[in-house]
C-alpha positions, 0 to 999 in steps of 0.5 A: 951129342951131349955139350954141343950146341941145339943148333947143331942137331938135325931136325926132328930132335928130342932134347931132354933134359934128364935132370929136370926129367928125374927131379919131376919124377921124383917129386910126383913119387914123394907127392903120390907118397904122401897123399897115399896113393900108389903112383902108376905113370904112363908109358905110352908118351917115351916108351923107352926103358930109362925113362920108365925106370925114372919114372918109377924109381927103378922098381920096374912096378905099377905102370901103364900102357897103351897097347899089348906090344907095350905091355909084352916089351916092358914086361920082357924087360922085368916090369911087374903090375902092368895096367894095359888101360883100354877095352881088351875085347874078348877076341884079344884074350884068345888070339893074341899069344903075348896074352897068355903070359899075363894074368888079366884082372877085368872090370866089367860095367855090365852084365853082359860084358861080364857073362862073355868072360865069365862062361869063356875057357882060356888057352893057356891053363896058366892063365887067369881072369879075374872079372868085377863087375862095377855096377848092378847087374842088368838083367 
């Protein structure tokens, strides 16, 4: 509906306005840029392909998400250095088959959290899990 008028559109609508969209992401890049950090924005709000590209300038790299689904979805369409940015219990790395297509690094606070990982064989010989813990051991 592109030139016609907001009211002429049936409600709930989203109305973006991709010029605005591209110049924000390009500014938070330059920013991310020069304070030398790497960019990694979030999927979870659009979910949507075009605006992931935006977002990361079209390198389809270093992004987040919200769930297994997201991160199957965008890694189907090409995206590489997905950050899945919750709790993956120990039932999900060995049950839900989308896992196994990922390499998963893990970063435990404790001990015990990491031991559960560590002493764990995984379905697929392809996959790896890499396990930090963050804090000392808890013993």
């Amino acid at each position: 509906m592109e030139g016609e008028p907001v009211s002429a559109l049936f409600t709930p609508a989203l109305v973006v306005d991709v010029d605005k969209v591209k110049r924000n992401a390009q500014r938070m890049r330059e920013r991310c840029h020069k304070l030398g950090v790497q960019l990694r924005p979030h999927m979870k709000t659009h979910k949507t392909l075009e605006c992931a590209d935006i977002m990361t300038g079209g390198s389809r790299q270093c992004i987040v998400v919200s769930t297994l689904a997201e991160a199957s979805f965008y890694a189907d369409h090409g995206f590489d250095d997905i950050l899945y940015a919750y709790c993956l219990p120990l039932d999900k790395v060995l049950s839900n088959d989308t896992v196994t297509m990922f390499h998963i690094q893990l970063y435990c606070a404790h001990y015990s959290a990491m031991r559960k990982y560590f002493y764990t064989p995984f379905p697929c010989p392809s996959m790896y899990v890499v396990v930090t813990l963050h804090s000392p051991p808890l013993y």
